[in-house]
mmCIF file as gemmi writes it, N, C-alpha and C atoms, coordinates in Angstrom:
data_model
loop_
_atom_site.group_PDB
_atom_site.id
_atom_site.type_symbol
_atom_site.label_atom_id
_atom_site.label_alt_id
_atom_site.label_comp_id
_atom_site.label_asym_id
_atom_site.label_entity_id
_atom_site.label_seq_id
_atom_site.pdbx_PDB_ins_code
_atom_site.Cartn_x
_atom_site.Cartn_y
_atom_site.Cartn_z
_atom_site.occupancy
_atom_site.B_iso_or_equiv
_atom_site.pdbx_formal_charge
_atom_site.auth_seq_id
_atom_site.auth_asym_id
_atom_site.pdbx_PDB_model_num
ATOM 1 N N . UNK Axp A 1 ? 235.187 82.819 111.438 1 0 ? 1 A 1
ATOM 2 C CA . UNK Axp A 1 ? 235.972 83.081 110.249 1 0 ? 1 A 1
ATOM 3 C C . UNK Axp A 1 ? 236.209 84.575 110.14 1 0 ? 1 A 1
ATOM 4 N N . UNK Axp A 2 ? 237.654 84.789 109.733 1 0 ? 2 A 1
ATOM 5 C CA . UNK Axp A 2 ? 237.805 86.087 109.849 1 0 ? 2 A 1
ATOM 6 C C . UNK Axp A 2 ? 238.29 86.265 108.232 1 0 ? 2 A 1
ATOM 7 N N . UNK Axp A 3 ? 237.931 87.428 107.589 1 0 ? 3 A 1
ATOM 8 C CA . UNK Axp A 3 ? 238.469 87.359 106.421 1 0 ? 3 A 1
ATOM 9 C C . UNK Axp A 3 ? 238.874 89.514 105.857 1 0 ? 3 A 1
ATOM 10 N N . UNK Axp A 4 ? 239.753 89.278 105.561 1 0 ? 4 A 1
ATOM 11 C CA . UNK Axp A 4 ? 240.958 90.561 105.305 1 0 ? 4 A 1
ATOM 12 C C . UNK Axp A 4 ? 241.113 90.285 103.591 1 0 ? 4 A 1
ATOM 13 N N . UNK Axp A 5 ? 241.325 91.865 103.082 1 0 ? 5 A 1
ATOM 14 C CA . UNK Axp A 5 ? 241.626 91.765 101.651 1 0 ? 5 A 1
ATOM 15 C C . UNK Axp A 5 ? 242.517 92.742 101.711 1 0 ? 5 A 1
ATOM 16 N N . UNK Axp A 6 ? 243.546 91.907 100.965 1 0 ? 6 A 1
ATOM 17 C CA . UNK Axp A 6 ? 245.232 92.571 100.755 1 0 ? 6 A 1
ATOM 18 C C . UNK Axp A 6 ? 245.528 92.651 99.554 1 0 ? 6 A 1
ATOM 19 N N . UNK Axp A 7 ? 246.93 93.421 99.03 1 0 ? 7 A 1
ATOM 20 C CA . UNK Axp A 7 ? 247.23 93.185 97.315 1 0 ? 7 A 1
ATOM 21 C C . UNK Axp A 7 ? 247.998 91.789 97.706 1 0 ? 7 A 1
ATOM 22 N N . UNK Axp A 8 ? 248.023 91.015 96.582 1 0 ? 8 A 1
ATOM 23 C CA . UNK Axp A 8 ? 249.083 89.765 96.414 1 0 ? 8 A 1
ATOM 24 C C . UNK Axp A 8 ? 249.454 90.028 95.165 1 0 ? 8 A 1
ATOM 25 N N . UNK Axp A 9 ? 250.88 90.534 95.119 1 0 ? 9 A 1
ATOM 26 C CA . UNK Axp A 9 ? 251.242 90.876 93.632 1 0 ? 9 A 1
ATOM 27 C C . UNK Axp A 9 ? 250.111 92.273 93.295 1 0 ? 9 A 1
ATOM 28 N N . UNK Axp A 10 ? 249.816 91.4 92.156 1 0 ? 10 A 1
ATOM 29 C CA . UNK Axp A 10 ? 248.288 92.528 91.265 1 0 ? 10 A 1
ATOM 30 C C . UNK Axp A 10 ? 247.118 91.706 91.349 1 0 ? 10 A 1
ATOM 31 N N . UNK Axp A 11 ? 246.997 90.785 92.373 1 0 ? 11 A 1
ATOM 32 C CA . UNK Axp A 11 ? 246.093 90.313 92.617 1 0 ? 11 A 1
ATOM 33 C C . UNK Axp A 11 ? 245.268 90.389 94.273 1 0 ? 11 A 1
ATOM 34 N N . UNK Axp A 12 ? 244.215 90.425 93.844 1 0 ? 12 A 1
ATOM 35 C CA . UNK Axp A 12 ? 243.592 90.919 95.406 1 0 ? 12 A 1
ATOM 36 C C . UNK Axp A 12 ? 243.554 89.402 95.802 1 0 ? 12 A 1
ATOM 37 N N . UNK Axp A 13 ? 243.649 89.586 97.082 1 0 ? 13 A 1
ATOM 38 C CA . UNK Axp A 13 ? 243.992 88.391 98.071 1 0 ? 13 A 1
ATOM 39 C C . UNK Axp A 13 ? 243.132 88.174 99.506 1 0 ? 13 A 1
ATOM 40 N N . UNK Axp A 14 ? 242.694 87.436 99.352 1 0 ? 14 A 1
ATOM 41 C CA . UNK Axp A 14 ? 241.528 87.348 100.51 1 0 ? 14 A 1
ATOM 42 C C . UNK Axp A 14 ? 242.025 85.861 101.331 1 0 ? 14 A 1
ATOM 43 N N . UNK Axp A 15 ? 241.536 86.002 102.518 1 0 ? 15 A 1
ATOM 44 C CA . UNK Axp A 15 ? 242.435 85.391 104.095 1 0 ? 15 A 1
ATOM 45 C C . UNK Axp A 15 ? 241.303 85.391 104.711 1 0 ? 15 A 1
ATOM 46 N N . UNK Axp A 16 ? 241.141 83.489 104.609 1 0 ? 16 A 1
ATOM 47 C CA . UNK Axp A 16 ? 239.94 83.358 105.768 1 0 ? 16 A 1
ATOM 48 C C . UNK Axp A 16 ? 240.348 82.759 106.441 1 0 ? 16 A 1
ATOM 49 N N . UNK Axp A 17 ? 240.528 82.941 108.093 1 0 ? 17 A 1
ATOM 50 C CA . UNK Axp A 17 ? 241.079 82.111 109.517 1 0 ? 17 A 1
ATOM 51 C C . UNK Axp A 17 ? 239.969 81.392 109.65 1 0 ? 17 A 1
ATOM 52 N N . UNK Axp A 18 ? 240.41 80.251 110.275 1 0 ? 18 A 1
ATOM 53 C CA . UNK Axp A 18 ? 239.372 79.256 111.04 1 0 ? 18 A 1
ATOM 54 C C . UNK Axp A 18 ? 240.142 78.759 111.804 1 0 ? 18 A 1
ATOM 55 N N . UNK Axp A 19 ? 239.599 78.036 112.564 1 0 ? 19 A 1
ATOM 56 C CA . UNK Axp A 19 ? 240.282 77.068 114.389 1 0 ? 19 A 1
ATOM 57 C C . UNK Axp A 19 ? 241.651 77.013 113.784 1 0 ? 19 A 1
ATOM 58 N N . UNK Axp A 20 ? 241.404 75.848 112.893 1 0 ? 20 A 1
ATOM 59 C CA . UNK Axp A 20 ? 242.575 75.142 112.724 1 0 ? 20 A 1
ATOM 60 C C . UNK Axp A 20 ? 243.558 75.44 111.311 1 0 ? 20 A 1
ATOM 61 N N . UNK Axp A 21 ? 242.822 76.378 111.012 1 0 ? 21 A 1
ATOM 62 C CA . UNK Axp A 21 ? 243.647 76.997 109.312 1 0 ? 21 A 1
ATOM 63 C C . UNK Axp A 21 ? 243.097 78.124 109.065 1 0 ? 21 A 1
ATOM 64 N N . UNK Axp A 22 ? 244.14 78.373 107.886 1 0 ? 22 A 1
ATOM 65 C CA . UNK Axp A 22 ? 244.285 79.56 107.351 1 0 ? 22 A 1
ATOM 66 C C . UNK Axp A 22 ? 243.922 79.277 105.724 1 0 ? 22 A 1
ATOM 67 N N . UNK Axp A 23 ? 243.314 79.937 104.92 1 0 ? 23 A 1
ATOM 68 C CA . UNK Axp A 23 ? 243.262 79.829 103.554 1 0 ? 23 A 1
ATOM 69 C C . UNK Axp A 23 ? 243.571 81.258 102.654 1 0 ? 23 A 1
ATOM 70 N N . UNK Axp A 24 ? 243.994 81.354 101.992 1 0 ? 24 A 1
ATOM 71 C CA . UNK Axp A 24 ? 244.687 82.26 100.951 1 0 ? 24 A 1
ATOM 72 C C . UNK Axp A 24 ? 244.239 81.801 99.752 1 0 ? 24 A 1
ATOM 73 N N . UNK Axp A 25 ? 243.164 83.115 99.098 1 0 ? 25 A 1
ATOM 74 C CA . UNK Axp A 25 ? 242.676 82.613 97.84 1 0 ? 25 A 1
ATOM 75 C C . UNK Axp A 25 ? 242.948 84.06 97.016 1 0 ? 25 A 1
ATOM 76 N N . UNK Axp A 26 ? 243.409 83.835 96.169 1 0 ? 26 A 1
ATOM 77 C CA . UNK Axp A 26 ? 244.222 85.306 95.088 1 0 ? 26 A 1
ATOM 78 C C . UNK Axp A 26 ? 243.318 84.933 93.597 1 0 ? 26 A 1
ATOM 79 N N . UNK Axp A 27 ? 242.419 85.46 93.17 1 0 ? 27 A 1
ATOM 80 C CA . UNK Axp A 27 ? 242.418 85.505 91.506 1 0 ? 27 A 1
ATOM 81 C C . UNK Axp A 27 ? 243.089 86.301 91.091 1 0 ? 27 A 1
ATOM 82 N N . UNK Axp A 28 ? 244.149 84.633 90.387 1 0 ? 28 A 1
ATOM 83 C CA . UNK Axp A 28 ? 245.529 85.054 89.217 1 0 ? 28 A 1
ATOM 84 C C . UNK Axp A 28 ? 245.397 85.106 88.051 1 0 ? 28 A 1
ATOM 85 N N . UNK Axp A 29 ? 244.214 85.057 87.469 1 0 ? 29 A 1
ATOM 86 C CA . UNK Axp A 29 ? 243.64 84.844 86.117 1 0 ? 29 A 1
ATOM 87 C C . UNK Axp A 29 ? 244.121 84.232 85.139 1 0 ? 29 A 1
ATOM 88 N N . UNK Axp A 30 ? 245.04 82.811 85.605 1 0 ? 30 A 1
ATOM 89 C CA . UNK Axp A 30 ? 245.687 81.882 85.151 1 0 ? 30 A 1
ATOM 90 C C . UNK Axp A 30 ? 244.42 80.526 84.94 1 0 ? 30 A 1
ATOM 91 N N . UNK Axp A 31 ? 244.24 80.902 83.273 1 0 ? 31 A 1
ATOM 92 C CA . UNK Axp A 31 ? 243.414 79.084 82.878 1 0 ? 31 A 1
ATOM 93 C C . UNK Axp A 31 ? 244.173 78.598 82.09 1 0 ? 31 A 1
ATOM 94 N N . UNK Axp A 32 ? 243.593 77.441 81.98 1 0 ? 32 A 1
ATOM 95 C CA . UNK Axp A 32 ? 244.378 76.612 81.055 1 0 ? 32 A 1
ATOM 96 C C . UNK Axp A 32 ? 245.942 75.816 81.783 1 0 ? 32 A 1
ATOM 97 N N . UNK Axp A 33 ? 247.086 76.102 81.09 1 0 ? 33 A 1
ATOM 98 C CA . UNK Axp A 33 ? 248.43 75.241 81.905 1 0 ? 33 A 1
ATOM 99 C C . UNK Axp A 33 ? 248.55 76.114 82.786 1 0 ? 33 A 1
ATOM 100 N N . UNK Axp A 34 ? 248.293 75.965 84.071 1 0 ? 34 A 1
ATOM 101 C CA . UNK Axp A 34 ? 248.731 76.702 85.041 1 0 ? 34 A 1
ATOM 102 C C . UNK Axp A 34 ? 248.943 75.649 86.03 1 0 ? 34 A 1
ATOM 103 N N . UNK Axp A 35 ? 249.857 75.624 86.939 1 0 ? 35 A 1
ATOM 104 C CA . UNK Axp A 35 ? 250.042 74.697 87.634 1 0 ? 35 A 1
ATOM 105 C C . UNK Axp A 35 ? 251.072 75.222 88.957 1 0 ? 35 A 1
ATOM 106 N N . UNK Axp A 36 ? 250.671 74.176 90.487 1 0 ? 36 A 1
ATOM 107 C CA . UNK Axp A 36 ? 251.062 75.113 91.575 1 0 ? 36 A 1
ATOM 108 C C . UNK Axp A 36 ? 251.754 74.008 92.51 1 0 ? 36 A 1
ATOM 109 N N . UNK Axp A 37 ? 252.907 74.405 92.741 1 0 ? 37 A 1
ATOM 110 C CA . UNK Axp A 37 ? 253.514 73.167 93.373 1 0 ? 37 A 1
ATOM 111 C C . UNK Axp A 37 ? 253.815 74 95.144 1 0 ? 37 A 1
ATOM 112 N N . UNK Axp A 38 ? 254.034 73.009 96.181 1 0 ? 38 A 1
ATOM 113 C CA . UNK Axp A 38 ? 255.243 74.007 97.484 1 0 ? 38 A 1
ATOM 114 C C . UNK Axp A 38 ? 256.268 72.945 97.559 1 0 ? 38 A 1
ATOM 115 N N . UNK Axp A 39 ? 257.126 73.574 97.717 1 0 ? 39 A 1
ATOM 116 C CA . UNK Axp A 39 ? 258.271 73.109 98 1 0 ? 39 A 1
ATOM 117 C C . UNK Axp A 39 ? 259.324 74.07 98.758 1 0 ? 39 A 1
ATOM 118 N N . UNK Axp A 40 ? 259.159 73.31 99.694 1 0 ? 40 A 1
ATOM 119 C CA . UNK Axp A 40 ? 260.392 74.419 101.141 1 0 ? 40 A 1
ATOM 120 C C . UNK Axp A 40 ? 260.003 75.592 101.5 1 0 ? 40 A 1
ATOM 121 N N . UNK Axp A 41 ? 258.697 75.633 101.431 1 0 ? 41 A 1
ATOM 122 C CA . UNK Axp A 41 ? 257.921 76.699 102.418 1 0 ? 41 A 1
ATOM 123 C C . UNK Axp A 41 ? 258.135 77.611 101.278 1 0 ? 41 A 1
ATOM 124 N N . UNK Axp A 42 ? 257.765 77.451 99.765 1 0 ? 42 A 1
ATOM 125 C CA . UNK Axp A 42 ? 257.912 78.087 98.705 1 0 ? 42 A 1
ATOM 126 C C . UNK Axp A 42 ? 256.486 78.088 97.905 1 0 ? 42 A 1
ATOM 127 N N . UNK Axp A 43 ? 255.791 78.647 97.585 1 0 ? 43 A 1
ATOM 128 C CA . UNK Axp A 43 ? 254.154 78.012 96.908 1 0 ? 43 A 1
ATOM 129 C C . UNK Axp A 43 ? 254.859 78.815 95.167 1 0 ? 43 A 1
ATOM 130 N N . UNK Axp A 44 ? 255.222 77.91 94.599 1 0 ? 44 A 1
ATOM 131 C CA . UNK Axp A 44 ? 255.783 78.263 93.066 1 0 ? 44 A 1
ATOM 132 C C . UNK Axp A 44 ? 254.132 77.649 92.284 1 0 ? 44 A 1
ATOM 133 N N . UNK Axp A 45 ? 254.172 78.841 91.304 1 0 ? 45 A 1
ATOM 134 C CA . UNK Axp A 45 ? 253.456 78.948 90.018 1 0 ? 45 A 1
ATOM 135 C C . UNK Axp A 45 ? 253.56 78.933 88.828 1 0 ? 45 A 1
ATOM 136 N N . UNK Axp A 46 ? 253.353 77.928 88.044 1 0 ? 46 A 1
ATOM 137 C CA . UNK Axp A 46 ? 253.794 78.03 86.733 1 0 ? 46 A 1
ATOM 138 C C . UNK Axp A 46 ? 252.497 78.682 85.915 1 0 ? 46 A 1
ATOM 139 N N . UNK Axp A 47 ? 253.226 79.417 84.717 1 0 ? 47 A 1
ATOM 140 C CA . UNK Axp A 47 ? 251.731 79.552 84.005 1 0 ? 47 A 1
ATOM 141 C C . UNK Axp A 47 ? 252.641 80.177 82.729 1 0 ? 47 A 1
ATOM 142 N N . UNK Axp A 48 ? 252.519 79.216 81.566 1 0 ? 48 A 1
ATOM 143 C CA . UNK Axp A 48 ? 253.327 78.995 80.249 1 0 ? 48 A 1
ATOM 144 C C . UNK Axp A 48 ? 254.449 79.23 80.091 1 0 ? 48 A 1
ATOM 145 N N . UNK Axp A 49 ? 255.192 80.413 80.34 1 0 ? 49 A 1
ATOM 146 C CA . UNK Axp A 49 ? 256.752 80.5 80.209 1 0 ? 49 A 1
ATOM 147 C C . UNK Axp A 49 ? 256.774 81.348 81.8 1 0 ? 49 A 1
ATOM 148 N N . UNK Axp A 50 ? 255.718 81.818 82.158 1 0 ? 50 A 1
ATOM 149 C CA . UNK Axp A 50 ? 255.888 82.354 83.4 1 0 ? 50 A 1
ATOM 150 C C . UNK Axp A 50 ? 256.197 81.687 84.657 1 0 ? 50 A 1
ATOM 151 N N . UNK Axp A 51 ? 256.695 82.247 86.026 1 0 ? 51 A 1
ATOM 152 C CA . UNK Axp A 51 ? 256.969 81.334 87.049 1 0 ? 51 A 1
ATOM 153 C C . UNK Axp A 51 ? 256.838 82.587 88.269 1 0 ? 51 A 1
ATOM 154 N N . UNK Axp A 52 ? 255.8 82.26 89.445 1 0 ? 52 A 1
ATOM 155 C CA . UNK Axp A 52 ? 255.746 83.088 90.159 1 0 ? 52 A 1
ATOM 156 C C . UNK Axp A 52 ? 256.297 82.193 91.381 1 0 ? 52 A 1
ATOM 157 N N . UNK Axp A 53 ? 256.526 83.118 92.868 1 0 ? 53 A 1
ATOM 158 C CA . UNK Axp A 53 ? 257.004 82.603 94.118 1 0 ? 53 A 1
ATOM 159 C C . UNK Axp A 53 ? 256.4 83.237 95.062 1 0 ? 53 A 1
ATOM 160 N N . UNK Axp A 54 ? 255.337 82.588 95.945 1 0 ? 54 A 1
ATOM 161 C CA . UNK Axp A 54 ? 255.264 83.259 97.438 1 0 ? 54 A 1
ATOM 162 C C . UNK Axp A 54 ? 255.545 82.235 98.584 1 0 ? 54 A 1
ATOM 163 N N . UNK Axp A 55 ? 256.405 82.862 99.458 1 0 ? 55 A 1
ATOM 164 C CA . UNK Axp A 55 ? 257.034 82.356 100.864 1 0 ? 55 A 1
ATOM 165 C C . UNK Axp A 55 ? 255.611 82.166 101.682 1 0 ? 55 A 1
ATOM 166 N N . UNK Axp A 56 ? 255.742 81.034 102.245 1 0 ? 56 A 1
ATOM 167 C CA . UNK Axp A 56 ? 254.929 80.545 103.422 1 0 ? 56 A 1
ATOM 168 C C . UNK Axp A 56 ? 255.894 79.7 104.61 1 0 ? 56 A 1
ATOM 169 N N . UNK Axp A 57 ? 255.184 80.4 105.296 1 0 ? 57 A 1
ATOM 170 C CA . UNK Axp A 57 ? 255.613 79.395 106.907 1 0 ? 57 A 1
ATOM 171 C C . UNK Axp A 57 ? 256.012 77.871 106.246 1 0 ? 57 A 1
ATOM 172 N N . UNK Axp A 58 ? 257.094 77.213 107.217 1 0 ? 58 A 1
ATOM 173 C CA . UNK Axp A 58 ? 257.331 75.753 106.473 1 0 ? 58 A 1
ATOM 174 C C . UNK Axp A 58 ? 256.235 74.96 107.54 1 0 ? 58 A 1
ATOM 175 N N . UNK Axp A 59 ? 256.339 75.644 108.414 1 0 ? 59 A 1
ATOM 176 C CA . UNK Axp A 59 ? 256.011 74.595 109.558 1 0 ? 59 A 1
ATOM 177 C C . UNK Axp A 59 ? 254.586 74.956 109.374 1 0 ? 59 A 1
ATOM 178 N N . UNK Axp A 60 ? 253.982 75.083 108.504 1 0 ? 60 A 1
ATOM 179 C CA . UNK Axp A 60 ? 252.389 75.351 108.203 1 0 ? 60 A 1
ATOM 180 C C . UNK Axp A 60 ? 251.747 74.375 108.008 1 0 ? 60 A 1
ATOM 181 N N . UNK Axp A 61 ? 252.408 73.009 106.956 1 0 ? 61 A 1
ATOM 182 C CA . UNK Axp A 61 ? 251.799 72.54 106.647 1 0 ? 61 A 1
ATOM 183 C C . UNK Axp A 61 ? 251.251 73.152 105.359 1 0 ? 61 A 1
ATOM 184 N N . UNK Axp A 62 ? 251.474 74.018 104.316 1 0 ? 62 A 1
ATOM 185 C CA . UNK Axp A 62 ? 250.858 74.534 103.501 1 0 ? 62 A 1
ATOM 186 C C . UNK Axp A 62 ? 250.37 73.37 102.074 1 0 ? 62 A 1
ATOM 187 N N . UNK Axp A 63 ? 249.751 73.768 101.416 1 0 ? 63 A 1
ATOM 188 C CA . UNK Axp A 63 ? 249.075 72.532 100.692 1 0 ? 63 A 1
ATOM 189 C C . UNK Axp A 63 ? 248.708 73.685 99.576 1 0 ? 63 A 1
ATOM 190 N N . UNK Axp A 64 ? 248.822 74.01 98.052 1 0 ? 64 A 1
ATOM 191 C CA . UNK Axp A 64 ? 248.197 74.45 97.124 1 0 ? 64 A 1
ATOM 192 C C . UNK Axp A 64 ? 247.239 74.724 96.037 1 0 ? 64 A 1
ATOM 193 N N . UNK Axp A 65 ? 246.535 74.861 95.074 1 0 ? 65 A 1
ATOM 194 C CA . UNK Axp A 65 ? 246.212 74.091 94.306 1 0 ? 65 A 1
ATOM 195 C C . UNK Axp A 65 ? 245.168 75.518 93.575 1 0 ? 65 A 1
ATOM 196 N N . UNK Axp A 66 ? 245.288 75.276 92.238 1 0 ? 66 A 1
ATOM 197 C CA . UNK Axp A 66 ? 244.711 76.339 91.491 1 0 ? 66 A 1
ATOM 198 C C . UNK Axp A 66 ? 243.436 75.622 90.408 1 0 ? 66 A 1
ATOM 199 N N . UNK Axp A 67 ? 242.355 76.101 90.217 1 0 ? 67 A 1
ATOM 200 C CA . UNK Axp A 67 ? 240.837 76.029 89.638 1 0 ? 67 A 1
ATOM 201 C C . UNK Axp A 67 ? 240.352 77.23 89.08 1 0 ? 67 A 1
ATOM 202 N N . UNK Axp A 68 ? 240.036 77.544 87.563 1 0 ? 68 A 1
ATOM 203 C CA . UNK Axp A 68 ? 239.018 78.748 87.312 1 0 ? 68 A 1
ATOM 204 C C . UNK Axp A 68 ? 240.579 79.459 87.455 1 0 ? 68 A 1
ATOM 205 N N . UNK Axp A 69 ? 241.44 80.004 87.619 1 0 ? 69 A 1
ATOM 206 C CA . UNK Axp A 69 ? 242.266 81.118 87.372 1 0 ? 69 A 1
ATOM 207 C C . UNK Axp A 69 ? 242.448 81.487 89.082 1 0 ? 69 A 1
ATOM 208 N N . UNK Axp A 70 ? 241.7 80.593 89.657 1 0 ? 70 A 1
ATOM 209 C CA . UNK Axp A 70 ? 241.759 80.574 91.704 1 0 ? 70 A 1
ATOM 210 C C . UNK Axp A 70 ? 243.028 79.974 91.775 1 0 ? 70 A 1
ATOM 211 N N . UNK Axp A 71 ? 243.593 80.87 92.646 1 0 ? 71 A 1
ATOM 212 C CA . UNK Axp A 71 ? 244.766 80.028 93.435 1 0 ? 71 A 1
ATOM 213 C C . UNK Axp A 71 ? 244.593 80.238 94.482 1 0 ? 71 A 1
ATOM 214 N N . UNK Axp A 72 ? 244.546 79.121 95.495 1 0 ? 72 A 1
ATOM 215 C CA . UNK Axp A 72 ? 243.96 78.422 96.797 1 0 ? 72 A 1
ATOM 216 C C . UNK Axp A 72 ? 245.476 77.793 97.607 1 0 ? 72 A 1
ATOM 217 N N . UNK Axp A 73 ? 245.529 78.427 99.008 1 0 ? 73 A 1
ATOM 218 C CA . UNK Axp A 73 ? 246.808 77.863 99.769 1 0 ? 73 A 1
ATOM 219 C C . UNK Axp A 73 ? 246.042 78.129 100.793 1 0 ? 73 A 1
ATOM 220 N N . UNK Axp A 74 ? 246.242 76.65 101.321 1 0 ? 74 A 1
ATOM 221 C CA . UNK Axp A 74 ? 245.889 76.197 102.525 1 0 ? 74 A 1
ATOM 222 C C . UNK Axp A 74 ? 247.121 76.072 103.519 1 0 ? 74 A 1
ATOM 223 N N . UNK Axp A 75 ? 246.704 76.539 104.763 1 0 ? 75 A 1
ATOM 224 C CA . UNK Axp A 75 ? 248.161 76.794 105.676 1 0 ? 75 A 1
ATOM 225 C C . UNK Axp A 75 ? 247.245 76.143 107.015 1 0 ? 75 A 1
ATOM 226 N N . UNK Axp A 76 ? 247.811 75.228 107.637 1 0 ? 76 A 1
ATOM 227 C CA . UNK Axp A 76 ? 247.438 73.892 108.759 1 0 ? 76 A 1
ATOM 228 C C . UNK Axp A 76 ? 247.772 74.956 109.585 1 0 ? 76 A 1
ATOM 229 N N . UNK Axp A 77 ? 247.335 74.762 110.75 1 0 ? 77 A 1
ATOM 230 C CA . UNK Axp A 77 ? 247.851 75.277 112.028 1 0 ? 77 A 1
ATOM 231 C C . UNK Axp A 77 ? 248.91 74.133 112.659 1 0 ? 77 A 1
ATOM 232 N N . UNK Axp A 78 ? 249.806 74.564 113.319 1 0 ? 78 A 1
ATOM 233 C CA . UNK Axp A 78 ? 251.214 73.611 113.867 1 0 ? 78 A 1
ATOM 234 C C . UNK Axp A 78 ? 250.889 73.144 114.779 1 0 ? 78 A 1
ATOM 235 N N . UNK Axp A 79 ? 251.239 72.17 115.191 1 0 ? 79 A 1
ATOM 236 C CA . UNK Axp A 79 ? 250.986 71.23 116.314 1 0 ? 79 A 1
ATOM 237 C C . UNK Axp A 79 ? 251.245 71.936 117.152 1 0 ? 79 A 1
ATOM 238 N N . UNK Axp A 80 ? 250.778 72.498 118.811 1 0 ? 80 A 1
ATOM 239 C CA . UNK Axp A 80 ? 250.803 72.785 119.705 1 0 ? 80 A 1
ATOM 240 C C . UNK Axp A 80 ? 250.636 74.686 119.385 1 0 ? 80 A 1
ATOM 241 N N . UNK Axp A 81 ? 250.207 74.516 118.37 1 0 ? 81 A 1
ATOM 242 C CA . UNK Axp A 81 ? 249.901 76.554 118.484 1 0 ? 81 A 1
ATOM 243 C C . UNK Axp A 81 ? 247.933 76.048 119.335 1 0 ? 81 A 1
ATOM 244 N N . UNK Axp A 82 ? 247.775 75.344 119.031 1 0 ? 82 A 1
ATOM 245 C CA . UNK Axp A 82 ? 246.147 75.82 119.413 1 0 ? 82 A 1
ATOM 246 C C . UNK Axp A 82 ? 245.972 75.974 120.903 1 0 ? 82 A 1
C-alpha cells in the first residue's frame, strides 16, 4: 500500500494503492444530507444547496460513498492493466 497526501479542493486527500485498486478518501466535513452519486466518470456531491464535481477515469470502475463527513472513491483497476 502506497499512500500520498494531496489538496482536493480544501480538503486534504489521501490515496491508498493496492494490487487491484485505488482508494481516495478526502474529509469534506459534510454530515447529515450529504450524498454522493458517479455518473460518467463524474463522482458528484450533494450537500444541502451545495453540489461539488471530481472527474475520474470511466474505465475505473469507480464506486463512491460518504460516512462521518468521509468521502470514500473507490477506483477498480481495468481489466488487463495488471
Amino acid at each position: 500500500m502506497n499512500s500520498n497526501q494531496q489538496l482536493f479542493d480544501e480538503a486534504s486527500l489521501r490515496r491508498y494503492e493496492y494490487e487491484d485498486s485505488t482508494v481516495l478518501a478526502a474529509d469534506v466535513g459534510f454530515v447529515g444530507d450529504a450524498s454522493v452519486d458517479v455518473v460518467d466518470g463524474t463522482v458528484i456531491v450533494v450537500a444541502g444547496d451545495e453540489q461539488f464535481e471530481q472527474e475520474v477515469p470511466e474505465s475505473a470502475g469507480a464506486r463512491a460513498f460518504i460516512n462521518n463527513g468521509i468521502l470514500t472513491i473507490e477506483l477498480s483497476a481495468a481489466e488487463g492493466d495488471n
